[in-house]
C-alpha positions in Angstrom: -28.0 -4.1 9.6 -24.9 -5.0 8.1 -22.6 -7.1 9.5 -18.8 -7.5 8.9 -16.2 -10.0 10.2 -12.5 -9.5 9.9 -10.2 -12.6 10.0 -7.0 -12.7 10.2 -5.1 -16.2 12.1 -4.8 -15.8 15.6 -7.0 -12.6 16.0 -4.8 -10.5 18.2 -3.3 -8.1 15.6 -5.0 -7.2 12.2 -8.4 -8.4 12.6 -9.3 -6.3 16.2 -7.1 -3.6 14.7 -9.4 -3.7 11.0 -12.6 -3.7 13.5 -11.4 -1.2 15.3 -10.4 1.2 12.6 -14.2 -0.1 10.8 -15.7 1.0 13.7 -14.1 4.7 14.2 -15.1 5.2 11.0 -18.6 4.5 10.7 -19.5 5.8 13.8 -17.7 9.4 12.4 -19.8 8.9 8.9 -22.6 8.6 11.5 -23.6 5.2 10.1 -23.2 3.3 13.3 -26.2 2.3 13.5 -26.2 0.6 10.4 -23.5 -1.8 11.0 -22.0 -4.6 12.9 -18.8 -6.0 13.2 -16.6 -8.3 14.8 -13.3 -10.2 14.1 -12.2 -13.6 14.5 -9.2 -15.8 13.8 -9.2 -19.3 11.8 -7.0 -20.7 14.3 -7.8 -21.1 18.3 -4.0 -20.3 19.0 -5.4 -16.8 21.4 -8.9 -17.7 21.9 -10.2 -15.3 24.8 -7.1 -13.4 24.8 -6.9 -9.4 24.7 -4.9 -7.9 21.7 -1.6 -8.0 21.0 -0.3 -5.0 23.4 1.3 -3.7 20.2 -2.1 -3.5 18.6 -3.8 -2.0 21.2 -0.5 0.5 21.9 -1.3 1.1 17.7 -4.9 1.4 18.2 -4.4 4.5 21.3 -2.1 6.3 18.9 -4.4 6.7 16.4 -7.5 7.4 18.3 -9.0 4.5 18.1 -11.3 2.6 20.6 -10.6 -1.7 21.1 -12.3 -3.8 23.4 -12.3 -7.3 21.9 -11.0 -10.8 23.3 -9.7 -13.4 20.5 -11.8 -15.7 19.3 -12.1 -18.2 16.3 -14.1 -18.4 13.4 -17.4 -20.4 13.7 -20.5 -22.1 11.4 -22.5 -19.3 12.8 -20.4 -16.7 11.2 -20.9 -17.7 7.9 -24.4 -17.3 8.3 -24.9 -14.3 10.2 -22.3 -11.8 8.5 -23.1 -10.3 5.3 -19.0 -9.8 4.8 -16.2 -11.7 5.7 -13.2 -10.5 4.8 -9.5 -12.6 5.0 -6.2 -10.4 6.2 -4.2 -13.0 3.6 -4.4 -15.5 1.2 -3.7 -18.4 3.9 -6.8 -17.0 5.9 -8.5 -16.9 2.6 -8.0 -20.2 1.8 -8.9 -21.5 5.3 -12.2 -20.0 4.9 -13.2 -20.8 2.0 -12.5 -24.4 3.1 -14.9 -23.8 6.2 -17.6 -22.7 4.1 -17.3 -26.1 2.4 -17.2 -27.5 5.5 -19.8 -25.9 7.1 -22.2 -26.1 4.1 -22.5 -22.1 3.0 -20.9 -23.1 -0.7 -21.8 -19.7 -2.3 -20.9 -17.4 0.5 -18.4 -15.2 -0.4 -15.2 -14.3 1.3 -13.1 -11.1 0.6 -9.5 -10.3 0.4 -8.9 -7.2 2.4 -6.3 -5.1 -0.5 -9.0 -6.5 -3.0 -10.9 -3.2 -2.5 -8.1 -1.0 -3.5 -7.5 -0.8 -6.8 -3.8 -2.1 -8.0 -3.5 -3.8 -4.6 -5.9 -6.5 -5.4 -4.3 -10.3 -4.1 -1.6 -8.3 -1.9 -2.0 -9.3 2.0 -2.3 -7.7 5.0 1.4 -8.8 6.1 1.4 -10.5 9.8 3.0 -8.0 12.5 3.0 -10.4 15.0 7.1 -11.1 14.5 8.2 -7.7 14.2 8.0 -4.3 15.9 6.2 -1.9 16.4 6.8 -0.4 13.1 4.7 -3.0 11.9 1.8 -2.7 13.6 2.0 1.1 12.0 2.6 -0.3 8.4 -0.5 -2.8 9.0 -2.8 0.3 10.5 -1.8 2.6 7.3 -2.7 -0.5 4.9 -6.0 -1.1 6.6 -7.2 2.5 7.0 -6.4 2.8 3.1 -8.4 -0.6 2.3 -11.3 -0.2 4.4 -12.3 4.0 3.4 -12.5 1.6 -0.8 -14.4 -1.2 1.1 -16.6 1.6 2.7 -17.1 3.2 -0.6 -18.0 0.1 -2.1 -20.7 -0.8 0.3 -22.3 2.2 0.6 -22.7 1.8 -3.2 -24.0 -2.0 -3.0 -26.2 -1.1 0.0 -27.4 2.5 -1.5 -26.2 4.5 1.4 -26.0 7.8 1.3 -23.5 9.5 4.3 
């Protein structure tokens, strides 16, 4: 099985939406069964808490299924997901000092936009400020990034779907 967390900081807007939209489409490549995921926050701002209502709004309107509550980023997570993948460079950079921290020095975290080529170091811009326009932008930029991610995976993990 492979598992893969999405972080973003308080875990109410572009990490449950990137799980959400991970999950749709695995389950249509019929791979479901092949992966895990889950998202989490760096901070414990909306620990518990349902989605942003303009995510989950987001979410409807494209089809997509969402039942997560907010939580924050753990040691455990560093050693149970194969991926863990950072909305931004802030949440980047607060990972990457929790690996330190929680004693996984070689575990690698990704950049979301690093899996689209010419959008490598570009964020996933925080929605949580604007409208509902936002949340759209943020849904178009993580559909685009996770079909490379897929890609890539399936290439590193040899599946075939």
């Amino acid at each position: 099985m492979i598992k893969v967390l999405f972080v973003c900081l308080g875990n109410i807007c572009r990490s449950p939406l990137a799980e959400a939209i991970f999950n749709h489409k695995i389950k249509d490549l019929g791979l479901d069964h092949q992966f895990k995921s889950d998202s989490a926050g760096t901070s414990d701002f909306h620990i518990g808490e349902l989605p942003d209502e303009r995510t989950i709004k987001c979410a409807q309107n494209n089809g997509l299924k969402m039942a997560h509550r907010g939580r924050q980023v753990n040691r455990t997570d560093f050693r149970d997901f194969d991926y863990i993948i950072a909305m931004d460079d802030n949440n980047l950079r607060n990972l990457n000092n929790l690996k330190v921290r929680y004693n996984f020095p070689d575990k690698e975290i990704f950049l979301m936009r690093d899996f689209v080529a010419g959008e490598e170091g570009l964020p996933v811009p925080d929605p949580y400020y604007g409208n509902e326009e936002g949340f759209e932008e943020i849904y178009h930029i993580l559909d685009q990034a996770i079909d490379h991610f897929l890609v890539k995976v399936k290439e590193v993990h040899q599946i075939y779907a």
